[in-house]
KOLNUBA-793197 format. One line per 8 residues: their letters; for each residue x, z, y of C-alpha. Coordinates in steps of 0.1 Angstrom, whole numbers. Layout:
# KOLNUBA-793197
A> X Z Y ~ ...
//
This chain:
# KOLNUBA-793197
XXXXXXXX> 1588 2318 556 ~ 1593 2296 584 ~ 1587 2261 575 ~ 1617 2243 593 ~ 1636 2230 564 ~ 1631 2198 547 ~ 1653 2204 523 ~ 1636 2236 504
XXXXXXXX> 1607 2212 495 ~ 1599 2183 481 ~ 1587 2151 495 ~ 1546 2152 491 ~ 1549 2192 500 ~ 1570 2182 532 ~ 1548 2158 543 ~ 1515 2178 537
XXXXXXXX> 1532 2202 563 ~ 1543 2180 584 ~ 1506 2167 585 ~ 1492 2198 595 ~ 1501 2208 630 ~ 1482 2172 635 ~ 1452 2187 618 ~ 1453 2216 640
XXXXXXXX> 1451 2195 677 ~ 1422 2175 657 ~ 1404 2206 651 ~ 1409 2218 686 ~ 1428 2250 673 ~ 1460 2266 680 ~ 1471 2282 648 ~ 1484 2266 613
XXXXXXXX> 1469 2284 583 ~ 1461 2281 549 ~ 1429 2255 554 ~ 1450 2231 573 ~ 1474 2227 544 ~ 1448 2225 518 ~ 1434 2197 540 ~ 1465 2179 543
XXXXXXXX> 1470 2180 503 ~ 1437 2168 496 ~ 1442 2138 520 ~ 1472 2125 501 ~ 1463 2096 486 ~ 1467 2092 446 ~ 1484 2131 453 ~ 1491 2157 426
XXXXXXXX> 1471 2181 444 ~ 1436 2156 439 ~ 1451 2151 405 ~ 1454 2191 397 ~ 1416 2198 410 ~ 1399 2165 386 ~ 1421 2178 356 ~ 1399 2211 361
XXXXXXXX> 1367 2195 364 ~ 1366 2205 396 ~ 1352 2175 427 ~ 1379 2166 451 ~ 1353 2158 477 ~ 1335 2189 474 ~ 1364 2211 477 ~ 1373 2186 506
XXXXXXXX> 1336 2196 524 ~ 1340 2234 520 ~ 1376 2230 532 ~ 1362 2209 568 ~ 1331 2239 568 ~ 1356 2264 572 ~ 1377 2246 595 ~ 1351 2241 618
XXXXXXXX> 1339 2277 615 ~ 1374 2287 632 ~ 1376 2297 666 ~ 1386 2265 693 ~ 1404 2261 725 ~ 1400 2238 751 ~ 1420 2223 774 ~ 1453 2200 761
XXXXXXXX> 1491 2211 765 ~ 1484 2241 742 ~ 1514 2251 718 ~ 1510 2248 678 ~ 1520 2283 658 ~ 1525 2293 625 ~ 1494 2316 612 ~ 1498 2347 588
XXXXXXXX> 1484 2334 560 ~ 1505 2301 557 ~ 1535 2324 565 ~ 1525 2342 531 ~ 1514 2312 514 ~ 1550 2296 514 ~ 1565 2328 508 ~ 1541 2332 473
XXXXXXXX> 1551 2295 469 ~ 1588 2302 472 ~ 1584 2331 441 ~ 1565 2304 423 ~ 1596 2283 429 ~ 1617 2310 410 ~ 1593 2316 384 ~ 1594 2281 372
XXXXXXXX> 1628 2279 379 ~ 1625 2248 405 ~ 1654 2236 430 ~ 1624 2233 453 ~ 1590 2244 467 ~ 1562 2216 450 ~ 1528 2209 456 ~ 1521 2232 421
XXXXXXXX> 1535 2261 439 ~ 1518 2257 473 ~ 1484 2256 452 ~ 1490 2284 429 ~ 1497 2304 463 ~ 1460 2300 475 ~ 1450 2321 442 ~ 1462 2353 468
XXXXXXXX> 1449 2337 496 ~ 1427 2365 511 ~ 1420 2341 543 ~ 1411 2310 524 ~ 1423 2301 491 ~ 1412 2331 469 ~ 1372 2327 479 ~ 1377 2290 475
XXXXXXXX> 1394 2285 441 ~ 1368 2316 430 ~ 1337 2293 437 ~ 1352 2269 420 ~ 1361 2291 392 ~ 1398 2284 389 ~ 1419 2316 379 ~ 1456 2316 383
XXXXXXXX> 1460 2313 342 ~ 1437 2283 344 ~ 1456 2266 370 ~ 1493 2273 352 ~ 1479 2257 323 ~ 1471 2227 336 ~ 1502 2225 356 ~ 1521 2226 323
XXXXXXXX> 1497 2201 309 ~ 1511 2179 337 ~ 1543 2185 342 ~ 1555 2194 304 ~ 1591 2206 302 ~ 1599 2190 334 ~ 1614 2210 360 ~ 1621 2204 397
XXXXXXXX> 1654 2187 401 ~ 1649 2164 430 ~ 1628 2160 461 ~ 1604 2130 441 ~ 1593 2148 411 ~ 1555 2137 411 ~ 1570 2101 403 ~ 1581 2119 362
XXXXXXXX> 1549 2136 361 ~ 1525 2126 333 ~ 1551 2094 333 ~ 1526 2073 305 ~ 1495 2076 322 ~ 1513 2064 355 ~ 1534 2036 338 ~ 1513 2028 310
XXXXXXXX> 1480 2015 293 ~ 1462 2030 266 ~ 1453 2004 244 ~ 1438 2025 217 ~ 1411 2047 245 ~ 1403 2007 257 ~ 1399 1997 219 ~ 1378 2030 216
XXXXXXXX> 1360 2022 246 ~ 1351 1986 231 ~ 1373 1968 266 ~ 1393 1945 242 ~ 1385 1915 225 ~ 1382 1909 187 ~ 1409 1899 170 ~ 1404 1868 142
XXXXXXXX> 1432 1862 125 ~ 1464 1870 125 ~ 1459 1895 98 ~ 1497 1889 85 ~ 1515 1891 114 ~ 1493 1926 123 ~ 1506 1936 85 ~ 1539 1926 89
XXXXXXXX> 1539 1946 123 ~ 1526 1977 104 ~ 1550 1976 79 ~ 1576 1972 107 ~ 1567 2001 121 ~ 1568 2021 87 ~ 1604 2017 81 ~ 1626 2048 87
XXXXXXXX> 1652 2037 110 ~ 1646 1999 134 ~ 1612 2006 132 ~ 1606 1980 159 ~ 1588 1948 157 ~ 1594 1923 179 ~ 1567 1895 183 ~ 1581 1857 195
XXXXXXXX> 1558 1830 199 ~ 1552 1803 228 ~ 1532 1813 257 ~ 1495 1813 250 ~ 1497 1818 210 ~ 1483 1855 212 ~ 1512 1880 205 ~ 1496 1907 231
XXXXXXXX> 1464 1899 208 ~ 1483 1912 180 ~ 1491 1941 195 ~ 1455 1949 207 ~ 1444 1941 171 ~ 1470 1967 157 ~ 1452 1991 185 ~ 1418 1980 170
XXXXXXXX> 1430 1987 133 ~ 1441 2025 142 ~ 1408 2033 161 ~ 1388 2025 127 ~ 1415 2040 110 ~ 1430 2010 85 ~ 1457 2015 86 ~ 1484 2035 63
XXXXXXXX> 1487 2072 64 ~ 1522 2069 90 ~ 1501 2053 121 ~ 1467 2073 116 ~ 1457 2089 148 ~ 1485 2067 169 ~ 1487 2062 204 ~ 1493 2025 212
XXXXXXXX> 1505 2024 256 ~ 1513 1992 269 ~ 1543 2000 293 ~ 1540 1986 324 ~ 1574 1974 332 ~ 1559 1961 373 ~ 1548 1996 382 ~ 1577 2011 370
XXXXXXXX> 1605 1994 387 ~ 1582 1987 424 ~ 1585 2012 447 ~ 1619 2026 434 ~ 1642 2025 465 ~ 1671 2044 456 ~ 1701 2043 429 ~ 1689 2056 398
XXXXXXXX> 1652 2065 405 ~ 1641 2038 382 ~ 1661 2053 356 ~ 1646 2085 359 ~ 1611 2071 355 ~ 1621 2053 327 ~ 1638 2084 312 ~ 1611 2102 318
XXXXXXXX> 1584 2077 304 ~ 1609 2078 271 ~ 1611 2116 272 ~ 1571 2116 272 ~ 1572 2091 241 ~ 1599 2114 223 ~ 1581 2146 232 ~ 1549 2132 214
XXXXXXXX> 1572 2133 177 ~ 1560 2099 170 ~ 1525 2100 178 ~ 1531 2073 204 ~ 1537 2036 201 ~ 1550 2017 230 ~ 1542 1980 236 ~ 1563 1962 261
XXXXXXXX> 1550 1930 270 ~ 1577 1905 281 ~ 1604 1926 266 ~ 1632 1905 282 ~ 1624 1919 314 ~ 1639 1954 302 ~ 1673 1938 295 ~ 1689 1937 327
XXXXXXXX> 1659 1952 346 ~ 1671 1978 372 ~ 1706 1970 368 ~ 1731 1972 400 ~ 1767 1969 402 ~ 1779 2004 382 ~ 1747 2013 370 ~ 1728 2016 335
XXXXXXXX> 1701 1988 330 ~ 1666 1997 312 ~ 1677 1980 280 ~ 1708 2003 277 ~ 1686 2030 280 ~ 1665 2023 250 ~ 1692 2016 223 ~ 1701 2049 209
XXXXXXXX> 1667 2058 208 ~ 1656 2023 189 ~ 1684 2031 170 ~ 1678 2066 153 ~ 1644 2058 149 ~ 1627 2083 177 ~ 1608 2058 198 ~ 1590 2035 177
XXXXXXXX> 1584 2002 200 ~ 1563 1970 199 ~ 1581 1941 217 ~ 1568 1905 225 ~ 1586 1875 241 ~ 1589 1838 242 ~ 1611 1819 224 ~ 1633 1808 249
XXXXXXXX> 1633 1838 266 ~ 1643 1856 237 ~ 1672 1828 228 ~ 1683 1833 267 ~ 1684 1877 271 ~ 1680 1893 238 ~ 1702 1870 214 ~ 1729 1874 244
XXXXXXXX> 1727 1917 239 ~ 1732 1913 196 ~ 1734 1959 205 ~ 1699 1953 214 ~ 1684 1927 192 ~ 1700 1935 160 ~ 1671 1972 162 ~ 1646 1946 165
XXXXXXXX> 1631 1931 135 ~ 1614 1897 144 ~ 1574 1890 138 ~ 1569 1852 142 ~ 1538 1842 158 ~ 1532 1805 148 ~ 1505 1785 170 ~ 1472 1787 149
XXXXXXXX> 1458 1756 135 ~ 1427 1736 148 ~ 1404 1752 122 ~ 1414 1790 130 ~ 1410 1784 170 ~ 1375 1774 164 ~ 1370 1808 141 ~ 1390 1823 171
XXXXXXXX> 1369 1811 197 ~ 1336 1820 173 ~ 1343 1852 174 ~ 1353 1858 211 ~ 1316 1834 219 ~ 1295 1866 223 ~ 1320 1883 247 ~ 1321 1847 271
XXXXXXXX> 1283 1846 267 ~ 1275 1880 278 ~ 1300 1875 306 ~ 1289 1843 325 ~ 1252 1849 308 ~ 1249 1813 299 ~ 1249 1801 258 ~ 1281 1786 245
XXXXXXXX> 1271 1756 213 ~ 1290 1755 185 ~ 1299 1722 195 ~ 1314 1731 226 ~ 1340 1752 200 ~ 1349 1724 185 ~ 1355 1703 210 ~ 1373 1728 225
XXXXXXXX> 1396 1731 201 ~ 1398 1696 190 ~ 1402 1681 223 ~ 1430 1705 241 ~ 1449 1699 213 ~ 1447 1660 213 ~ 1450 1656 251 ~ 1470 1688 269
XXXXXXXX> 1505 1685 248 ~ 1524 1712 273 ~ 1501 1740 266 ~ 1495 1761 231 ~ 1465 1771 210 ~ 1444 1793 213 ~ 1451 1800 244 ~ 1443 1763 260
XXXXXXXX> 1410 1763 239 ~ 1398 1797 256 ~ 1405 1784 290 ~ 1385 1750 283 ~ 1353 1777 271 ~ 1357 1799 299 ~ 1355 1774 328 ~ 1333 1754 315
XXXXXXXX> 1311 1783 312 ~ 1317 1796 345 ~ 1309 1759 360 ~ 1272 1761 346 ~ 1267 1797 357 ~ 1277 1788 393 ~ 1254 1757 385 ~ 1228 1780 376
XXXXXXXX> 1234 1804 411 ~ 1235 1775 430 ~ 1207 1756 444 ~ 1195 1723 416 ~ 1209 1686 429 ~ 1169 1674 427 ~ 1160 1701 456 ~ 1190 1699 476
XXXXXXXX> 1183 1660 484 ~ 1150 1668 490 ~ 1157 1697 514 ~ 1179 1673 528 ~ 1155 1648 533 ~ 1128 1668 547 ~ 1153 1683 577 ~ 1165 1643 578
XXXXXXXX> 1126 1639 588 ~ 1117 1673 607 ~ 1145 1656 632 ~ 1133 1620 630 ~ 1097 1635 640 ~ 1103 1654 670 ~ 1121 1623 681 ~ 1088 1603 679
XXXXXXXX> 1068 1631 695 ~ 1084 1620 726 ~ 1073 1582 721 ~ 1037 1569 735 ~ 1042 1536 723 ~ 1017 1523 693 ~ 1045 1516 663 ~ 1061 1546 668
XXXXXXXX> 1032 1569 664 ~ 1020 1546 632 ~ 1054 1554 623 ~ 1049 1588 630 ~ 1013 1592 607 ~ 1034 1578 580 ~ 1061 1604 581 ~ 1041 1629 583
XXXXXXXX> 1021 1621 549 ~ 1061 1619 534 ~ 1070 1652 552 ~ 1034 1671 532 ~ 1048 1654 500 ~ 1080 1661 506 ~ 1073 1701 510 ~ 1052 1701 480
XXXXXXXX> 1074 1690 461 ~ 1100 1711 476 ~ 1079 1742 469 ~ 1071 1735 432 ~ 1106 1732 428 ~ 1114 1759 442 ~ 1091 1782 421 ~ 1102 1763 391
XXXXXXXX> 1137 1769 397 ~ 1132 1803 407 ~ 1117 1811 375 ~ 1143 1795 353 ~ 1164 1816 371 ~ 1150 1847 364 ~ 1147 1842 325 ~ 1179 1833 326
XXXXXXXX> 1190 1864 344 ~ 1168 1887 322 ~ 1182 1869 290 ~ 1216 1884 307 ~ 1207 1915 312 ~ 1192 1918 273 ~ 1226 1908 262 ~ 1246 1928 283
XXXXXXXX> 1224 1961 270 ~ 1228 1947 235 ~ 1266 1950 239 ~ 1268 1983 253 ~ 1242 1995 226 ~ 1266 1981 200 ~ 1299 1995 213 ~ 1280 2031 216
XXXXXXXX> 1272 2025 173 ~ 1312 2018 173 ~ 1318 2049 186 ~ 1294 2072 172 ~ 1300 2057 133 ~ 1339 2062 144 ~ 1327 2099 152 ~ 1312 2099 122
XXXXXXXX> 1279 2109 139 ~ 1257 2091 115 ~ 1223 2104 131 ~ 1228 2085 165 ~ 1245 2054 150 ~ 1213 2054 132 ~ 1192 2058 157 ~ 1209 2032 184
XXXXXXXX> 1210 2007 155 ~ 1171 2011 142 ~ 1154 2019 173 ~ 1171 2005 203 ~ 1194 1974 191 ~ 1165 1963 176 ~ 1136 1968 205 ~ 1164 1947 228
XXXXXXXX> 1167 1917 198 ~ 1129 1916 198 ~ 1131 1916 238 ~ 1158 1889 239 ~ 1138 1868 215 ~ 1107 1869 240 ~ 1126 1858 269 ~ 1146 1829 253
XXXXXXXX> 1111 1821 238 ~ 1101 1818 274 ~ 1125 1797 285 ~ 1125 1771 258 ~ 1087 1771 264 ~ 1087 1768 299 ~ 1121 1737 290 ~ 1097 1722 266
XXXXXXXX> 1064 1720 289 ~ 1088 1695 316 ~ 1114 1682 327 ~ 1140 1716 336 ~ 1166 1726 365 ~ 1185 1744 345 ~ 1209 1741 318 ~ 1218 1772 301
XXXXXXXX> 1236 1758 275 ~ 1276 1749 271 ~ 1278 1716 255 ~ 1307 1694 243 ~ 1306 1671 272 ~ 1308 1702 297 ~ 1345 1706 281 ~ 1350 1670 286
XXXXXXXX> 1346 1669 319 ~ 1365 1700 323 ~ 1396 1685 300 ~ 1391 1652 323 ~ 1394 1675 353 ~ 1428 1688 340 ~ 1442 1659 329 ~ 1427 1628 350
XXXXXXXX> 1415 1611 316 ~ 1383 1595 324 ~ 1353 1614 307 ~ 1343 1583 289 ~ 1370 1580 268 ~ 1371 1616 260 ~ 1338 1617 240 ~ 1342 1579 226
XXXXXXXX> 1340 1584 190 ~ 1370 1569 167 ~ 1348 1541 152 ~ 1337 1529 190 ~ 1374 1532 199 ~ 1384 1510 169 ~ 1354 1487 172 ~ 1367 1474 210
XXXXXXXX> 1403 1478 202 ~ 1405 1441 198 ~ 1392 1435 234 ~ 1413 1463 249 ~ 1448 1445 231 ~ 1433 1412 244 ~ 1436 1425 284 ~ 1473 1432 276
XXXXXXXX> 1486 1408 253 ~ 1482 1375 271 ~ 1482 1340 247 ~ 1489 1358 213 ~ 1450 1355 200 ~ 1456 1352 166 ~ 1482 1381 162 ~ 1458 1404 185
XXXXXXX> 1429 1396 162 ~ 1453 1400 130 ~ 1465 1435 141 ~ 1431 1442 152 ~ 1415 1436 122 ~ 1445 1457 101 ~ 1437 1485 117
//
């Protein structure tokens, strides 16, 4: 079969063979085969044929080494000008693919067909796949696995393949894997969600809150709740996907592709007979999203399915942008039912921010106080009005923290001025080297007494501050282990693999607590013995300074305590209120 016809194939398998005659000149060869193409399909970045070989276990990049060995075991010519021909056994290879193309009943030749025509390869392909050990019944299986009930109907069919993984998230495997973030809280809304999603018909919850108030937290604590199982006997054994509504409109360039994705990504969900949940985050994007003039948008898409009940889905807005898209299409928003996410209180963002500590700590490897919680919590609220807890509180912990790590990295004030001292003298000395005169090389005696103190100072420093350092580091480390160790007890007690949990929670948790109490032993001994570099510790007036750095509210005022504020509010009313003594002092003394 004579490859001269876009049209027979799709896209990817029309550009690997485009690709080859390239591959051929490279190789200083004359004739197109079999290896060429396999070459060109491995090199296809993120491509279904990379995708085929790591579903089977099998290393793209050794099957990309034996594919260059044989290559460059082939015969060469030299010389340039010479003409490009098709070989025998890609002549055969296309035709195989072509009866694959029938088998599956395809409108055109794929990538899956030019691969399962190397299982006959008797040049190539067939030795290959054989070291490997992928048989022909091996290779169909995961080709359904991939491509489901899909068939080939257009030229872009890789882009419905395995649609969820592509456009999705799995927020239960991250929950399972111990990526997300504890949840506090929010226990009712997570009920009223699961008893949302219960219902027979407009099972569809539909989280609204103010930016920041953690309605995608809700969702990853619902994700959370079906990994350890509480949950009621309808969700057990769930898939939770975050849709990815960004990667599935970009990149789609003609009228109606994004549809198809979409469809496909719905298909996928539908297919699954409710053992998948989908969460779309910023919900109003799908109303409207992909619409032109005469076309379908994404939101018109979902409602019969929202409707009967088929695709159970998780959405979450703001208010206002709820008000502005999805009160505007009452089709859409009446198979909603609405969860309202109120802003929690000061008391549960500081149990919010207790529980998320560890995960901050771990990350920047510095220690966050109690206090600096509070504060935190107490302070965003009282002075940043336009944000919303606990979302500003977070942000105060997490910058503050990463302001003493980089403190920590970088070099202490105290040795930077002397550093910067001693090169202020190094220069001032070799411009008295070149004096003769008496007072300049008295002058020159004297600074070379400052520059030996200078350096020895700068050298105990040094060593003082390197050692902090390296506590401070291994204290990371510790804690870093001690959080993997604990996620791996997750998992095996979720496995129900009691012998392991056992043995990570008796044996190695506890030789890295008694490890971690040595080092931070260390360090407050060696913070004790003198004055320290370092500060490993997040305190209350680190998130003043921050909050002062957001808002332009001098630090003072931020930690004055109410009594201090009350006891000079006298003078402070005095500076404004000019010739009214008595009534300042009488207001003064009421409050």
């Amino acid at each position: 079969m004579q490859p001269n016809n876009p049209n027979q194939f799709t896209e990817k398998a029309w550009e690997a063979l485009a690709r080859t005659p390239e591959l051929v000149k490279a190789a200083q060869q004359q004739q197109l085969e079999s290896e060429h193409l396999m070459k060109a399909l491995l090199e296809q970045e993120s491509g279904l044929a990379s995708s085929l070989f790591n579903k089977a276990g099998v290393s793209v990049a050794k099957l990309r080494d034996r594919t260059d060995e044989f290559i460059s075991r082939q015969p060469k010519i030299s010389g340039s000008g010479g003409n490009v021909y098709l070989g025998r056994s890609l002549d055969t290879l296309l035709d195989r693919a072509e009866t694959y193309r029938k088998e599956y009943g395809d409108e055109f030749i794929s990538i899956e067909h030019l691969i399962l025509g190397y299982v006959k390869d008797d040049r190539f392909g067939k030795n290959l796949l054989q070291e490997f050990k992928l048989s022909e019944a091996k290779l169909k299986d995961i080709i359904t696995q991939v491509r489901g009930n899909n068939k080939v109907t257009d030229q872009n069919p890789e882009g419905k393949y395995e649609a969820l993984e592509k456009y999705g998230r799995d927020l239960t495997e991250a929950a399972r894997q111990g990526k997300l973030d504890p949840v506090i809280g929010r226990d009712d809304e997570i009920r009223r969600t699961i008893q949302i999603l219960s219902r027979r018909t407009k099972n569809n919850p539909v989280l609204i809150g103010e930016p920041g108030v953690g309605k995608t937290a809700i969702a990853e604590g619902l994700a959370q709740r079906i990994i350890t199982g509480d949950v009621p006997q309808s969700l057990k054994d769930r898939q939770l996907i975050s849709l990815d509504m960004g990667a599935l409109i970009a990149g789609a360039k003609f009228r109606g592709e994004f549809e198809e994705r979409l469809k496909a990504v719905l298909k996928e969900v539908t297919d699954s007979n409710g053992k998948v949940i989908l969460f779309i985050d910023e919900i109003h994007t799908v109303v409207g999203a992909g619409a032109t003039q005469g076309s379908m948008d994404a939101g018109n898409l979902l409602k019969p399915m929202l409707a009967r009940g088929e695709l159970r889905c998780i959405g979450a807005t703001t208010l206002d942008e709820y008000r502005k898209y999805l009160e505007k299409d009452a089709a859409l928003e009446r198979r909603f039912q609405q969860v309202y996410v109120d802003q929690p209180t000061v008391e549960d963002t500081v149990s919010i921010l207790r529980g998320l500590k560890e995960r901050y700590e771990v990350h920047h490897g510095v220690k966050i106080s109690d206090s600096a919680l509070v504060a935190a919590a107490t302070l965003s609220t009282r002075y940043i009005s336009d944000r919303f807890l606990p979302d500003k509180a977070i942000d105060l912990v997490d910058e503050a923290a990463a302001k003493l790590k980089m403190e920590i990295t970088s070099k202490p004030e105290e040795l930077d001025e002397i550093d910067r001292r001693i090169l202020q003298l190094e220069m001032e000395r070799l411009s008295l080297q070149k004096e003769s005169n008496s007072a300049s090389i008295e002058r020159l005696e004297r600074l070379e007494k400052d520059l030996a103190n200078l350096k020895e100072q700068q050298s105990a420093l040094n060593a003082q501050w390197q050692s902090e350092k390296g506590v401070i580091g291994s204290i990371q480390k510790i804690k870093e282990q001690i959080d993997k160790v604990n996620i791996e007890i997750q998992q095996a007690e979720l496995k129900y693999d009691l012998n392991r949990a056992a043995e990570l929670k008796y044996s190695k948790l506890t030789e890295l607590q008694k490890q971690l109490e040595q080092a931070e032993s260390q360090l407050s001994a060696t913070q004790t013995t003198g004055k320290t570099l370092l500060r490993e510790e997040v305190t209350e007036g680190d998130i003043a300074e921050i909050i002062s750095k957001w808002t332009g509210i001098p630090i003072s005022k931020l930690v004055e305590s109410e009594m201090q504020k009350l006891l000079h509010l006298e003078d402070e009313l005095h500076k404004r209120v000019i010739g009214q003594d008595e009534a300042v002092t009488a207001v003064a003394d009421a409050i």
